[in-house]
C-alpha positions as CSV (number, residue, x, y, z in Angstrom):
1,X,0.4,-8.9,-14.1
2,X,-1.5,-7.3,-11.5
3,X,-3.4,-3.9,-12.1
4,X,-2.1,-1.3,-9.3
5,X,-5.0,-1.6,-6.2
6,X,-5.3,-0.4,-2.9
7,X,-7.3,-1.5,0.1
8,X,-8.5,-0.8,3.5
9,X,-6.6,-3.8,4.9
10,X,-2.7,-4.1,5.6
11,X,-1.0,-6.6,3.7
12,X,1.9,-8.6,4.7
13,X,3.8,-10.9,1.7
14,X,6.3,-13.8,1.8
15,X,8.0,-14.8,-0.7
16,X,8.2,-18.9,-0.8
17,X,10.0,-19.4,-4.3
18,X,10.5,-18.1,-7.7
19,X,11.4,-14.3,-8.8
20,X,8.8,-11.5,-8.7
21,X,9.0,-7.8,-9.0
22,X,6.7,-5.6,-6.3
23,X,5.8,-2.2,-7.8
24,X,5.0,0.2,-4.6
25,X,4.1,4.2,-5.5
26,X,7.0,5.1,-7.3
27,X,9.4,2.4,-6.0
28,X,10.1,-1.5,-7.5
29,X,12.0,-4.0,-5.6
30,X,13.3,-7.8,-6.9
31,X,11.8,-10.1,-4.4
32,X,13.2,-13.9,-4.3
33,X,12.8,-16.5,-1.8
34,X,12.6,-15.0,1.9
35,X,11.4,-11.3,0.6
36,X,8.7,-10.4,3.1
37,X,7.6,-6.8,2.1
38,X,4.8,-4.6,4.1
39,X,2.2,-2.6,3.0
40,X,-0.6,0.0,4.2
41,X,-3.6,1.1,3.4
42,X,-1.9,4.4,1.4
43,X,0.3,2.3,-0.8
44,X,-0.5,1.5,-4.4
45,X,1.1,-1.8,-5.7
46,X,1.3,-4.4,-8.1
47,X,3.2,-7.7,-8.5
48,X,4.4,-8.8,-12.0
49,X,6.3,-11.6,-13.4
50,X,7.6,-12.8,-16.7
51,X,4.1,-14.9,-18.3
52,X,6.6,-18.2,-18.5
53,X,7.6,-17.6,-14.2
54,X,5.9,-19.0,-11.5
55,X,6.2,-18.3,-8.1
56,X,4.6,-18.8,-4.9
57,X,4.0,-16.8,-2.1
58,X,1.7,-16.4,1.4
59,X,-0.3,-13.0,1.7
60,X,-1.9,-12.3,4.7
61,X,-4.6,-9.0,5.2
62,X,-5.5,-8.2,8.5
63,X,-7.4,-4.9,9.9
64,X,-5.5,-2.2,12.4
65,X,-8.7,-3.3,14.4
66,X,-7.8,-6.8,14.5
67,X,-5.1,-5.6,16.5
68,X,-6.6,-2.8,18.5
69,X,-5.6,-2.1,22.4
70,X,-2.8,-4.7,21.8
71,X,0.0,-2.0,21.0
72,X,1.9,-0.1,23.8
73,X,3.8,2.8,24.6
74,X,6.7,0.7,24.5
75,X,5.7,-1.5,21.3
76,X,3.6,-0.7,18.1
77,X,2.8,-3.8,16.5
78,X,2.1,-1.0,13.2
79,X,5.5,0.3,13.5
80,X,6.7,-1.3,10.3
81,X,3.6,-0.4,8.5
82,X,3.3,3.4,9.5
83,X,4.9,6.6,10.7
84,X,8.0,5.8,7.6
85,X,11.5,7.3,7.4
86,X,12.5,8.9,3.9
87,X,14.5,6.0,2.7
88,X,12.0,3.6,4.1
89,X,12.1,0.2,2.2
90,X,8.4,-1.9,2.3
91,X,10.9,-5.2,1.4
92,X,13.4,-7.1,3.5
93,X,15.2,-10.3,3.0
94,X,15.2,-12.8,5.3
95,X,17.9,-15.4,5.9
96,X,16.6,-19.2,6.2
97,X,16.6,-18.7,10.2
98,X,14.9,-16.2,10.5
99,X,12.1,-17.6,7.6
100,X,12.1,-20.9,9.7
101,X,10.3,-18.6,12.3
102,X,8.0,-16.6,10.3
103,X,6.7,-19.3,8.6
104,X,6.2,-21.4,12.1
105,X,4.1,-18.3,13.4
106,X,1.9,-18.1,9.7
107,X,1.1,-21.9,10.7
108,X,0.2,-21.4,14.0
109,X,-2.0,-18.4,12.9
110,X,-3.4,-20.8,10.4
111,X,-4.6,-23.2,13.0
112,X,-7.4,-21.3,14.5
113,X,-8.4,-18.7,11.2
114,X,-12.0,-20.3,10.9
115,X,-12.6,-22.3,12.9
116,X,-15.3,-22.1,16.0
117,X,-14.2,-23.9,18.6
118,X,-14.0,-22.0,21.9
119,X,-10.9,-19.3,22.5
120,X,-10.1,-19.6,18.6
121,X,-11.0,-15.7,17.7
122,X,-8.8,-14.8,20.5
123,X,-5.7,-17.3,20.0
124,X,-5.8,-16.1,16.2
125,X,-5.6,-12.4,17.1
126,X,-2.8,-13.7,19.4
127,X,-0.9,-15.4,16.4
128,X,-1.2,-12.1,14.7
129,X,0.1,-10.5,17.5
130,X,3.1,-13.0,17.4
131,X,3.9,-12.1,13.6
132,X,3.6,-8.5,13.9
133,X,5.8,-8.7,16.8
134,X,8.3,-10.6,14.7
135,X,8.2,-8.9,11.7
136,X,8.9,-5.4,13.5
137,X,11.8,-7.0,15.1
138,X,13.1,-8.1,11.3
139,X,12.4,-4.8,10.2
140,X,14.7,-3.0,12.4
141,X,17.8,-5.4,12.0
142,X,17.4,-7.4,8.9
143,X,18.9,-6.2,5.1
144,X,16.5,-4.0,2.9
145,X,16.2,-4.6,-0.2
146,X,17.2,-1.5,-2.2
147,X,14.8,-0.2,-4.9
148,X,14.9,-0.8,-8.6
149,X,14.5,2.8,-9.2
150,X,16.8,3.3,-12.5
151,X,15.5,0.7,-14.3
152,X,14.4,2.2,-17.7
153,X,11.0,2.3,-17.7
154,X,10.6,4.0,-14.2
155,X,13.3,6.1,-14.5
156,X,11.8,8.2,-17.0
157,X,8.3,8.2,-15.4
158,X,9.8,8.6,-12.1
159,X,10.2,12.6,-12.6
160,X,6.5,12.6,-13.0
161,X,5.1,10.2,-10.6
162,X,7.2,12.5,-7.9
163,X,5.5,15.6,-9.5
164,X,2.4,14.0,-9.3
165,X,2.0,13.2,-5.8
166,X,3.3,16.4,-4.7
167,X,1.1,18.8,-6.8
168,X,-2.2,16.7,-6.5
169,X,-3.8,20.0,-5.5
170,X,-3.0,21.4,-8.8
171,X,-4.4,21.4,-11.9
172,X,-2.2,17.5,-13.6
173,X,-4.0,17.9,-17.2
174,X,-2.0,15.8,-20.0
175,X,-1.2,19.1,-21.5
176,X,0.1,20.4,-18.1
177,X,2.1,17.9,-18.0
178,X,3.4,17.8,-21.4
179,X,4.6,21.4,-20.7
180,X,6.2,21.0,-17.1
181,X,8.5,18.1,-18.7
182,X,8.8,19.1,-22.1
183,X,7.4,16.3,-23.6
184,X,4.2,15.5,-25.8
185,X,0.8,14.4,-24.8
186,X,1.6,11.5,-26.7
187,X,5.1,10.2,-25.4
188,X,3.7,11.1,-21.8
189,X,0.6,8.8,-22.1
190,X,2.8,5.9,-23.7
191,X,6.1,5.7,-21.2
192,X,3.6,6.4,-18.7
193,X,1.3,3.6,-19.3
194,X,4.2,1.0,-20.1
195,X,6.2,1.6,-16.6
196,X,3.0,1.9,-14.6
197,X,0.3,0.0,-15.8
198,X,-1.7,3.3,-15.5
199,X,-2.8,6.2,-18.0
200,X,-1.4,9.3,-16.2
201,X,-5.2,10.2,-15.7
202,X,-5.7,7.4,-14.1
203,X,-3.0,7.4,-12.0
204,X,-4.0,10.7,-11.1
205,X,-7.0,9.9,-9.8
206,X,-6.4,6.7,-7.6
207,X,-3.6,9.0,-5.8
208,X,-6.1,11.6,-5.3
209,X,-8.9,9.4,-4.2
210,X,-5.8,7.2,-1.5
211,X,-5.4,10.9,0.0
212,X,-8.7,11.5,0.2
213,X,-9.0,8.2,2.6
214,X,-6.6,9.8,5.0
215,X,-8.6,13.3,5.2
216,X,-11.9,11.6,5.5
217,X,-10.9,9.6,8.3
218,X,-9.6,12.8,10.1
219,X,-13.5,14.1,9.7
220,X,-11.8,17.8,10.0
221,X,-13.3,18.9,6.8
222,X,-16.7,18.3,4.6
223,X,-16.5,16.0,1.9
224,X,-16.7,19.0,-0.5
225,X,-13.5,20.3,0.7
226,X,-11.6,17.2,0.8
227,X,-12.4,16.9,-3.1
228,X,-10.9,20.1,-3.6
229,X,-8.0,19.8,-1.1
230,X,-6.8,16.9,-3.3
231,X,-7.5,18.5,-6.9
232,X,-11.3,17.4,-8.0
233,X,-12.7,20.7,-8.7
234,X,-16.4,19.4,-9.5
235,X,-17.8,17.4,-6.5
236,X,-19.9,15.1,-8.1
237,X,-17.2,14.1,-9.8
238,X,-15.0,13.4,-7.0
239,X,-17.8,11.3,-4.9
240,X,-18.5,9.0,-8.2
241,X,-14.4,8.4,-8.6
242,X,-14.5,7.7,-5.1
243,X,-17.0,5.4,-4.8
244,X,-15.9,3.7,-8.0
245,X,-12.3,2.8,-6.9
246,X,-13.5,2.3,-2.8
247,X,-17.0,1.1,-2.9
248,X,-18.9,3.5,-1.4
249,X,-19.5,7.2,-0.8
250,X,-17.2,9.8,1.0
251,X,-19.7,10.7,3.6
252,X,-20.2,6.8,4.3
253,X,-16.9,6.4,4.4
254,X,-16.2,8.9,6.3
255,X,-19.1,7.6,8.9
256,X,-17.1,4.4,9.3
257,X,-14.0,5.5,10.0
258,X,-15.7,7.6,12.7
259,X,-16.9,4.4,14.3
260,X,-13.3,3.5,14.4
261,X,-12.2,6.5,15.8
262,X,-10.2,5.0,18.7
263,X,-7.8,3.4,16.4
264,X,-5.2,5.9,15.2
265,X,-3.2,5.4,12.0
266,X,-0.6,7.7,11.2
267,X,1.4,6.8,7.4
């Protein structure tokens, strides 16, 4: 089983064969063969399967960069990925048609990822082009796959995981907690742990850190404020958590995204 994880990259998965369930923030969806699911840089997912099941599957990552200048007014190539309706679903399921296709354009894309011959940087960004074009089209007409939200063990953390990432401001103690939903520090920390992988704490932190991405990349606040806007009330604190789970400091983070600047992401 996978630990939850988020990255800078946007992640597109296919399922080829075998059953596999996608945990996504506070939403799980059974993916089969011809499950394609999308996801950002904001979401925070895991795969798991039973230790006896296999199953296969293509991931690609590619930057928003990679893709840079090639969206219109007309066409967003991100549409699937940002600016998401309430009852947004990150998986769909294909029908063998329309996975014929897909997998023709991963193929093609696959024919000129590292290689140096002349034009090949350009025809791949083309191929990508190609399957973003394709999966935004199956996005808007093919079947969603509905979340597995009342299964048992997210259904009672699901209360909590909602309360979470709606009060990350706010003080999200175990004993806070154990008051706002009447249960112990105890029972918390174990239903908790077993549906998400996660100690609440931890939990906690990688949501505050994922939101603190998206303010440090709007450079409208100093790095001090965007620790408290999203509930770390000690700043040395918040720049060791955040370098821990991204890799490098806010203010260098921050710095980079700058360079980027022409590229706007909306979640």
């Amino acid at each position: 089983m996978e630990r939850y994880h988020f990255h800078e990259f946007f992640e597109i998965n296919y399922v080829l064969s075998g059953d596999v369930r996608f945990f996504v923030a506070d939403q799980i969806y059974q993916a089969t063969s011809g499950s394609l699911l999308v996801f950002n840089y904001t979401d925070l997912h895991r795969s798991a399967s039973p230790p006896s099941a296999l199953y296969e599957r293509i991931v690609l990552y590619f930057s928003p960069e990679d893709v840079q200048g090639l969206s219109s007014a007309q066409t967003n190539l991100l549409g699937c990925f940002v600016g998401r309706a309430p009852d947004y679903s990150h998986c769909i399921q294909l029908n063998p048609e329309q996975s014929a296709v897909l997998l023709s354009l991963f193929d093609k894309a696959t024919l000129y990822h590292g290689t140096e011959r002349f034009g090949s940087d350009v025809y791949e960004k083309i191929a990508l082009a190609e399957i973003l074009l394709n999966i935004n089209e199956l996005f808007s007409s093919s079947s969603s796959v509905r979340s597995l939200r009342s299964v048992p063990e997210m259904k009672r953390v699901l209360p909590m995981l909602i309360y979470i990432n709606e009060h990350l401001h706010e003080d999200l103690s175990l004993e806070r907690l154990a008051k706002t939903f009447y249960i112990s520090k105890y029972h918390i920390s174990h239903i908790f742990k077993k549906a998400t992988g996660f100690t609440p704490k931890e939990y906690i932190i990688h949501r505050r850190i994922i939101k603190a991405r998206k303010l440090l990349k709007q450079r409208e606040l100093s790095v001090q404020s965007i620790g408290e806007c999203v509930g770390f009330n000690n700043n040395s604190h918040f720049i060791r958590a955040f370098k821990a789970l991204v890799g490098t400091s806010p203010k260098q983070y921050s710095l980079s995204s700058h360079h980027k600047k022409d590229l706007k992401v909306i979640p």
